[in-house]
N, C-alpha and C positions, 0 to 999 in steps of 0.2 A: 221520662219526660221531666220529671220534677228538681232531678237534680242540678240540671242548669236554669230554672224557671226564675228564678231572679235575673239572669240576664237575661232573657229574652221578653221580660217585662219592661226592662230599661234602654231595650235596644230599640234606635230613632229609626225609623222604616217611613215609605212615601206608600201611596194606593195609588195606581194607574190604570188606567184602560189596559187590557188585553188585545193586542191587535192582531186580526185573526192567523195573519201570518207572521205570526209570534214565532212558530214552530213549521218550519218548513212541509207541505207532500215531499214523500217519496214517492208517490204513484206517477209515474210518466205521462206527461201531457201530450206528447205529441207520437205518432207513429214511426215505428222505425226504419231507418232509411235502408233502402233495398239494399239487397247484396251482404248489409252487414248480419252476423252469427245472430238469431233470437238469443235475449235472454228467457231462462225460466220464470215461471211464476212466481217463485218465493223468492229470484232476484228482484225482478220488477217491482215488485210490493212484500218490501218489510216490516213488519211488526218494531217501531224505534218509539213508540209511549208508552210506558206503566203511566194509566192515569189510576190514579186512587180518590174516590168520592165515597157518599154517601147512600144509602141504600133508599133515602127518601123517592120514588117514582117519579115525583111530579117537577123534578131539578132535571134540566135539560142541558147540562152546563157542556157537557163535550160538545155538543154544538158550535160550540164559542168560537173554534179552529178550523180554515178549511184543510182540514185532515181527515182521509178517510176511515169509516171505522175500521176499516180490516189494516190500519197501521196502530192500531191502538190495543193493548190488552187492558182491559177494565177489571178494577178488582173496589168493588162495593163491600161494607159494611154498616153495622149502625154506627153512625157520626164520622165516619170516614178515618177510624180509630186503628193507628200501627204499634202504638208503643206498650200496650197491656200486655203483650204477649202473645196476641191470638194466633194459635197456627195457620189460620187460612193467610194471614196477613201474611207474616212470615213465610210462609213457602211461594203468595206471590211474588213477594219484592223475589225471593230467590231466585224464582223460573224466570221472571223478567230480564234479574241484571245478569243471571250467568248463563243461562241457555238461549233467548231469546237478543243479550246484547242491546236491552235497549238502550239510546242515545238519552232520551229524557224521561224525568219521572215528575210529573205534576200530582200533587196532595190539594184538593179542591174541596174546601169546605162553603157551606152559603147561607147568607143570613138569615134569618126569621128561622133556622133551626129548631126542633121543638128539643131538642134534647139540650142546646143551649140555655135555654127559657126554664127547663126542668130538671136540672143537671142531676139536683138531691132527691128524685122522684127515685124509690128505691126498685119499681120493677125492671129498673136497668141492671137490676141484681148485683152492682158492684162494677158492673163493665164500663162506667165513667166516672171511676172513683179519683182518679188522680187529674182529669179535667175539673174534676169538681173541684180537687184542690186549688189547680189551675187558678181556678177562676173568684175562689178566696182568697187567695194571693192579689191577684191585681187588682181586685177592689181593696184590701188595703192601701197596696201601694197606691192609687188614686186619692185614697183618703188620706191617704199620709201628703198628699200633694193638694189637699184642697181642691179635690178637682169633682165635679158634680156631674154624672152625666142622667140623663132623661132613660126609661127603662130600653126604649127602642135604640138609642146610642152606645148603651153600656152592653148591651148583649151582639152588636156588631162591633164592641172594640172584644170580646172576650173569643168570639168567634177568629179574629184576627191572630189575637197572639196565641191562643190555641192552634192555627193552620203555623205559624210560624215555629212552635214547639216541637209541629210531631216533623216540618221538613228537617229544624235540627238533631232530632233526634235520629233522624233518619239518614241524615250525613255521616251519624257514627257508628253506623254501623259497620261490620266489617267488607261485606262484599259487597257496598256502597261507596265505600270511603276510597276503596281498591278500583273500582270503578271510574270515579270520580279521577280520581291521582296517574290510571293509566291509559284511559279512555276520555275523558274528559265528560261524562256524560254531567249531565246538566238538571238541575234540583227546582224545581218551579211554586209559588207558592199563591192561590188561586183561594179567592172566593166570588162565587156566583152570588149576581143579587137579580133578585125576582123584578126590581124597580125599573134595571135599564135590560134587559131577560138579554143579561152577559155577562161575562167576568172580567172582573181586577186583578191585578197581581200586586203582590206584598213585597216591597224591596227591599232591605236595608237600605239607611240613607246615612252616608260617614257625616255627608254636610250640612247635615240638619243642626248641628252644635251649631251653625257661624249662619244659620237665617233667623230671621226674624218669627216671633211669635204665632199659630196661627191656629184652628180648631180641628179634631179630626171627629167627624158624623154632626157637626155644627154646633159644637162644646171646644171650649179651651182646653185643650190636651197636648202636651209641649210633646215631641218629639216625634211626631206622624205629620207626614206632607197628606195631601190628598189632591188626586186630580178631577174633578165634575165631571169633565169635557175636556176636548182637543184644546180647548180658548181658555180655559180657568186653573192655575196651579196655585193650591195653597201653601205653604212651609213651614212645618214648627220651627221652633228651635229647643235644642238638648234634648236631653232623655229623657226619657218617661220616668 
């Protein structure tokens, strides 16, 4: 994670609504027309989401999609953490992209996190040692930018480029990256907020360099758009 963490601190991204058919059903809506062959049941409903979240219970964030659960393989941990190393991680992402073929993988992190709030709290034993870093990084960088955010702000911008880290780290991986280049499968970056009890997605935004100034969580922070609502779009400009 850490070795790209300077650009993905500087990289201009927007926050948008998630709209629930973001992500297509595969379950069939309608009944099949007589005469034609039944499909089987593991045709009709496939397994095409690796979502990846947090092991927090009270984050209800798959919701977000009318997607059935039985198209989704869910793989939780604490802080919804891929890049440490952990086996179980690792052999999800595996089973997902090479046996099961999924089409998308969403990484859904969500704010008010306690483990964002407590990153250097050591009973995490080490297991969020390099988010911790993470997230000394960007507060310099912030400071290096004069930029002040409020405690509630700054732990939803770290929460952000955190979810933004592990999707790219997760792009390079090998039978990700192969996936991606032959199958086109698709990289989603997702945080639930308890406020609007739904999720955002994280974009990159190339053209945030050529708009005008604007704040992201209600602070001046140059290179984050954010969207409220369907009716409010705000725009930074440049890079973080």
């Amino acid at each position: 994670m850490l070795s790209n963490a300077p650009n993905i601190i500087q990289t201009p991204y927007v926050v948008l609504p998630v709209p629930r058919d973001l992500i297509p059903s595969q379950t069939p809506s309608e009944e099949p027309t007589p005469g034609c062959a039944q499909e089987s049941a593991a045709e009709e409903k496939k397994t095409h989401i690796l979502w990846v979240g947090c092991s927090d219970s009270s984050v209800t964030e798959t919701d977000c999609l009318d997607v059935g659960r039985d198209e989704m393989f869910v793989h939780r941990n604490l802080g919804h953490l891929l890049s440490n190393g952990d086996l179980s991680s690792r052999s999800a992402v595996e089973w997902s992209v090479e046996l099961l073929k999924v089409e998308h993988i969403v990484v859904c992190g969500h704010y008010d996190c306690s483990l964002i709030a407590q990153h250097e709290n050591e009973a995490a034993h080490g297991w969020y040692r390099d988010v911790a870093k993470l997230h000394h990084l960007d507060d310099a960088h912030l400071s290096s930018r004069d930029i002040e955010l409020d405690e509630r702000d700054r732990h939803r911008r770290h929460e952000e480029v955190y979810v933004l880290a592990e999707v790219e780290w997760l792009k390079k991986q090998e039978s990700v990256a192969n996936a991606i280049k032959e199958r086109g499968v698709k990289i989603h970056a997702f945080v639930y907020d308890r406020e609007i009890e739904g999720c955002v997605q994280l974009v990159k935004d190339e053209k945030v360099g050529n708009a005008s100034e604007s704040g992201s969580c209600g602070s001046e922070v140059k290179g984050v758009s954010r969207v409220e609502d369907a009716a409010t779009v705000e725009v930074g400009n440049g890079k973080l």
